[in-house]
C-alpha positions, 0 to 999 in steps of 0.5 A, spaced: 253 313 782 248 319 780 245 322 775 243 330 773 245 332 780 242 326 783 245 321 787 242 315 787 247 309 790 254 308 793 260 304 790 261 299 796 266 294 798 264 289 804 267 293 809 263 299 807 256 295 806 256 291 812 258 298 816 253 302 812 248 297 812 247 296 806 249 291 799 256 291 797 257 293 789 262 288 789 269 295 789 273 292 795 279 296 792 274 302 791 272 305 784 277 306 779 277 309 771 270 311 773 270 316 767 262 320 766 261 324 760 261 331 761 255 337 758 261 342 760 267 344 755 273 344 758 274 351 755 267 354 760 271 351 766 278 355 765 
């Protein structure tokens, strides 16, 4: 999870937290239709 080309966290599931160390976010299944709005045109990236 980031913001301006920053990370600021991870989505965790149990398994991924408790290997890492850290809280589960509550993604067991991973993260899914995880959708962000863009400052790039699709015509700049073709």
């Amino acid at each position: 999870i980031g913001g301006h080309g920053v990370l600021r966290g991870y989505f965790l599931g149990s398994y991924s937290a408790r290997k890492l160390g850290l809280r589960s976010t509550g993604n067991a299944g991973g993260n899914h239709n995880l959708i962000e709005a863009d400052q790039v045109s699709a015509t700049v990236l073709t």
